[in-house]
C-alpha positions in Angstrom: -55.1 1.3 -19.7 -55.8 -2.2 -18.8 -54.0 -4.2 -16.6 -51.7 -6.0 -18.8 -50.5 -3.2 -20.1 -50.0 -1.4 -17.1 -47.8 -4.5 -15.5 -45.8 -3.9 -19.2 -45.3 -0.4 -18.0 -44.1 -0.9 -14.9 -41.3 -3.9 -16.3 -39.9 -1.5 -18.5 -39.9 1.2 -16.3 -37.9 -0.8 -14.0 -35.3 -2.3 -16.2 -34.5 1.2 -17.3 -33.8 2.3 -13.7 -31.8 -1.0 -12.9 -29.8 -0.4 -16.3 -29.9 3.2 -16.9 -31.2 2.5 -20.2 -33.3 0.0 -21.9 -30.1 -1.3 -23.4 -27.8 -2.0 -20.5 -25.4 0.7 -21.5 -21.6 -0.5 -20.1 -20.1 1.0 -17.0 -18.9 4.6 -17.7 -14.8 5.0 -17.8 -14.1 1.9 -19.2 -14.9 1.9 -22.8 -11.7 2.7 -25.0 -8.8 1.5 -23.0 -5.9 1.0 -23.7 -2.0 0.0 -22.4 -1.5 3.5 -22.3 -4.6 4.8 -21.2 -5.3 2.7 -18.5 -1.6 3.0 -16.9 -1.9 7.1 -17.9 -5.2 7.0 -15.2 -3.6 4.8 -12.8 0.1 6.4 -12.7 -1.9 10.3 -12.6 -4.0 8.9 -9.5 -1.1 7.4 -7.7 0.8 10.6 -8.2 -1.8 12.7 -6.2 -1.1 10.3 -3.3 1.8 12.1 -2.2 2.1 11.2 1.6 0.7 9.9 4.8 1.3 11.1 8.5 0.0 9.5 11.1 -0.6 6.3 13.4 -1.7 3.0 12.2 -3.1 0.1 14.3 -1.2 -3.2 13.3 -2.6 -6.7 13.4 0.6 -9.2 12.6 1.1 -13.0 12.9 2.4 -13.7 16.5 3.9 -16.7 18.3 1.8 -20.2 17.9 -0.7 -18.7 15.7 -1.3 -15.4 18.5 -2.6 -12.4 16.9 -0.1 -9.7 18.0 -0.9 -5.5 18.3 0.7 -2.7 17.9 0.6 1.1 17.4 2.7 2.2 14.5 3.8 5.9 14.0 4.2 6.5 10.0 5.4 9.0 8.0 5.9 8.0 4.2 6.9 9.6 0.6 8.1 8.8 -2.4 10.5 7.7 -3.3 11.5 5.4 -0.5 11.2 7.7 1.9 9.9 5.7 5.4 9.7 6.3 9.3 8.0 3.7 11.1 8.1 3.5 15.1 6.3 0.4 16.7 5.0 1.5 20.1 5.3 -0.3 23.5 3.2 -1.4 25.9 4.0 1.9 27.5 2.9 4.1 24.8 7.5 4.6 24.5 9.0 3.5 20.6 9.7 0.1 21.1 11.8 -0.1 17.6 11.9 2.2 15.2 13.3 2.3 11.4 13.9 5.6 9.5 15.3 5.4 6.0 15.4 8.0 3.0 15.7 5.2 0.7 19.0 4.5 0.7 20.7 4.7 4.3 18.6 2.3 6.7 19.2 3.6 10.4 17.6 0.9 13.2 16.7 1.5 16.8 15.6 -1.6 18.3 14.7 -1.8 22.4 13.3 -5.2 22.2 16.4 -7.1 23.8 15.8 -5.3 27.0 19.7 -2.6 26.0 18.6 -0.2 23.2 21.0 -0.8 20.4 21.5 1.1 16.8 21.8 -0.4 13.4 22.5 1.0 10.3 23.0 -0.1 6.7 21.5 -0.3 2.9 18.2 0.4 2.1 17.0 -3.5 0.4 14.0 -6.1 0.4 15.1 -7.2 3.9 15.2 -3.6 5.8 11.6 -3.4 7.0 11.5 -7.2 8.3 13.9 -5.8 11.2 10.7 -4.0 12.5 7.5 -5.5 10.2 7.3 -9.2 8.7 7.2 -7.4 5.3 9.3 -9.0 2.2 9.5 -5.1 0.9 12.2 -2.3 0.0 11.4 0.8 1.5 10.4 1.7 -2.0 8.3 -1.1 -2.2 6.7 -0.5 0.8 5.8 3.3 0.6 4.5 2.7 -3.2 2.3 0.1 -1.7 1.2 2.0 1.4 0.2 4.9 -1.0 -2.0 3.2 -3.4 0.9 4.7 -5.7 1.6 2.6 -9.2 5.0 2.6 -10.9 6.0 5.7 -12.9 8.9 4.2 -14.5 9.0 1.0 -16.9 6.4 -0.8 -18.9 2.7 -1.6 -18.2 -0.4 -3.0 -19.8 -3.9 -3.9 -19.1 -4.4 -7.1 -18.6 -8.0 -7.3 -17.6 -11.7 -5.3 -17.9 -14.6 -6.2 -15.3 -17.6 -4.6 -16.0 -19.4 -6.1 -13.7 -17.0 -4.7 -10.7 -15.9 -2.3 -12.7 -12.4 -2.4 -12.5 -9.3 -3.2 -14.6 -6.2 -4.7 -14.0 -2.8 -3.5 -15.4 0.4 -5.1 -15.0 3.6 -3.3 -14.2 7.4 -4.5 -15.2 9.6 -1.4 -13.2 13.5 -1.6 -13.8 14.2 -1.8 -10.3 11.8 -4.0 -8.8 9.8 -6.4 -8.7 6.0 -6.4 -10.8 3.0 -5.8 -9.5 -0.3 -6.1 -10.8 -2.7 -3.8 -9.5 -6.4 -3.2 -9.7 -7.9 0.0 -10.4 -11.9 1.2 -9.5 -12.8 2.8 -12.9 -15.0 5.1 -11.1 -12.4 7.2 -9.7 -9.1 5.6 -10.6 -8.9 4.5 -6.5 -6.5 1.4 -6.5 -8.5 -1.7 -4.7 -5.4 -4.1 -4.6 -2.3 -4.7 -5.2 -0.1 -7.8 -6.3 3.4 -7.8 -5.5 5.7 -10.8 -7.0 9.2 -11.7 -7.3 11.2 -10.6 -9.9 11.3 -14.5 -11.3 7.6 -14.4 -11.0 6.5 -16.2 -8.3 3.7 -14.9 -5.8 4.4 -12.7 -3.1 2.1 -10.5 -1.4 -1.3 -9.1 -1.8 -2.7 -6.6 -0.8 -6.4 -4.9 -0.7 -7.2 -1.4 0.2 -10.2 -0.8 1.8 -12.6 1.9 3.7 -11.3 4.4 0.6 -12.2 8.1 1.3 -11.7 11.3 -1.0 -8.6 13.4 -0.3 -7.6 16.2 -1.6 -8.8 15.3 -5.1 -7.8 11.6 -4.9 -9.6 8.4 -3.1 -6.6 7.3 -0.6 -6.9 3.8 1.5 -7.6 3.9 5.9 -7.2 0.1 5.6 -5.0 -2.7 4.3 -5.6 -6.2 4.5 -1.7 -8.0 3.6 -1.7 -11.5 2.6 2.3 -12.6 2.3 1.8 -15.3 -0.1 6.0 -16.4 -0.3 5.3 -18.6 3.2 3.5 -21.5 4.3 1.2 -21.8 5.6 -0.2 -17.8 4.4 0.5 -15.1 6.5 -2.5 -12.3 7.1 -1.9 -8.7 8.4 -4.1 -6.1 8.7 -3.4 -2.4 8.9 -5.7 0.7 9.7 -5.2 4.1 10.2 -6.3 5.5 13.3 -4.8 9.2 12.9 -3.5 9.9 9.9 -3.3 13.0 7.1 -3.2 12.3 3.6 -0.7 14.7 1.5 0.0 17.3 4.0 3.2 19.8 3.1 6.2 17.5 1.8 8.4 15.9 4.9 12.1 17.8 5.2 14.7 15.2 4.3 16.4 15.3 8.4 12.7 13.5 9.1 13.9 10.7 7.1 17.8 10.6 9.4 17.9 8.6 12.5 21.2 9.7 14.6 22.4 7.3 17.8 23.4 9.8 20.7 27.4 10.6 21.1 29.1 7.6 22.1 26.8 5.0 21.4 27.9 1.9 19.3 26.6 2.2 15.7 25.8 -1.5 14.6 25.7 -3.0 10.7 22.2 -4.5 10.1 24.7 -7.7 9.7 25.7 -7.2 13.6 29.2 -6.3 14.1 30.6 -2.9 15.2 30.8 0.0 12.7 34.1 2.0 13.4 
């Protein structure tokens, strides 16, 4: 063989290992999708992300632009289900919010006397501890990489090139998200939160994704909060957590004062 054929050769042999065939054939997973498909992958993915145990490190927005750390100590499941303790200095809870969805109960030590709040589970409950715009619902779907199961959804995008897709959730009782899924393995690698009139706002993406117990969960998230100006950026990753562990008895979700202490409205005043 002479050499212009063999430097033929070798051209084709490489463009079928860059393409895996001569042709270019199209990223597997992706071919055939459809509203119902695509949200039947996403929706059976999310659902093997049951729950999370565990500590996170927190990076949040601070005072004049200061980065501010903390420990968090997490345990989440659907639906709504959230504990979250924000450490001190001293390694003692520093505030702490447990809510099973519905009932919100507070601890907060950070005015120097410890004081307990309680009141309804809505999209202002987790700013008492995080700067997050979020139900508790919200919040554990997001933290889980877990889509919607209830309410409409359709794809609104194909990437080959990445190869992902985007689908677009409207559920009944909050607000829609977009997410993006890895066609690969159906792992989620963001997630767009808006407002139920539309606007903007949060997003976040999951990164260093891991297999787990037949799922690919998240051990980072990078928040942008996109409803302020200027933009907000928080990053959370997980330090010590397990992924779908035996399901969380319901009292790990209560939060009671001791006897005799004051039980205070998320509002302020006294609850008799």
């Amino acid at each position: 063989m002479n050499g212009a054929r063999l430097l033929a050769a070798a051209a084709l042999l490489l463009g079928v290992a860059a393409t895996g065939c001569p042709h270019g054939a199209p990223l597997p997973n992706l071919d055939g999708l459809t509203d119902q498909v695509a949200a039947a992958r996403a929706r059976a993915g999310g659902e093997r992300r049951a729950r999370m145990v565990g500590t996170l490190k927190a990076r949040l927005p601070g005072i004049e632009g200061v980065v501010a750390s903390a420990d968090l100590d997490v345990a989440l499941q659907p639906r709504g289900m959230l504990s979250v303790a924000v450490r001190s200095f001293f390694e003692q809870p520093m505030q702490m919010l447990v809510t099973d969805g519905e009932q919100v109960t507070v601890f907060d030590a950070t005015g120097g006397q410890p004081a307990f709040f309680r009141g309804a589970a809505d999209t202002a409950t987790l700013s008492r501890v995080l700067p997050l715009p979020l139900s508790p619902r919200e919040a554990v779907a997001i933290f889980l990489a877990r889509p919607p199961v209830e309410g409409t959804a359709r794809l609104v995008g194909v990437d080959r090139e990445a190869g992902t897709f985007d689908l677009w959730f409207e559920p009944p009782d909050l607000g829609p998200c977009q997410v993006t899924v890895r066609a690969v393995d159906d792992a989620l690698v963001r997630w767009r939160a808006f407002k139920r009139d539309g606007r903007p706002l949060l997003e976040v993406g999951y990164a260093d994704l891991r297999p787990a117990d037949g799922t690919v969960v998240p051990f980072a998230w990078h928040v942008r909060r996109l409803d302020v100006t200027p933009e907000q950026a928080l990053d959370f990753s997980a330090t010590d957590v397990t992924w779908n562990g035996p399901p969380l008895p319901a009292d790990a979700f209560r939060l009671e004062p001791p006897p005799g202490t004051e039980l205070l409205p998320l509002g302020g005043a006294v609850v008799r």
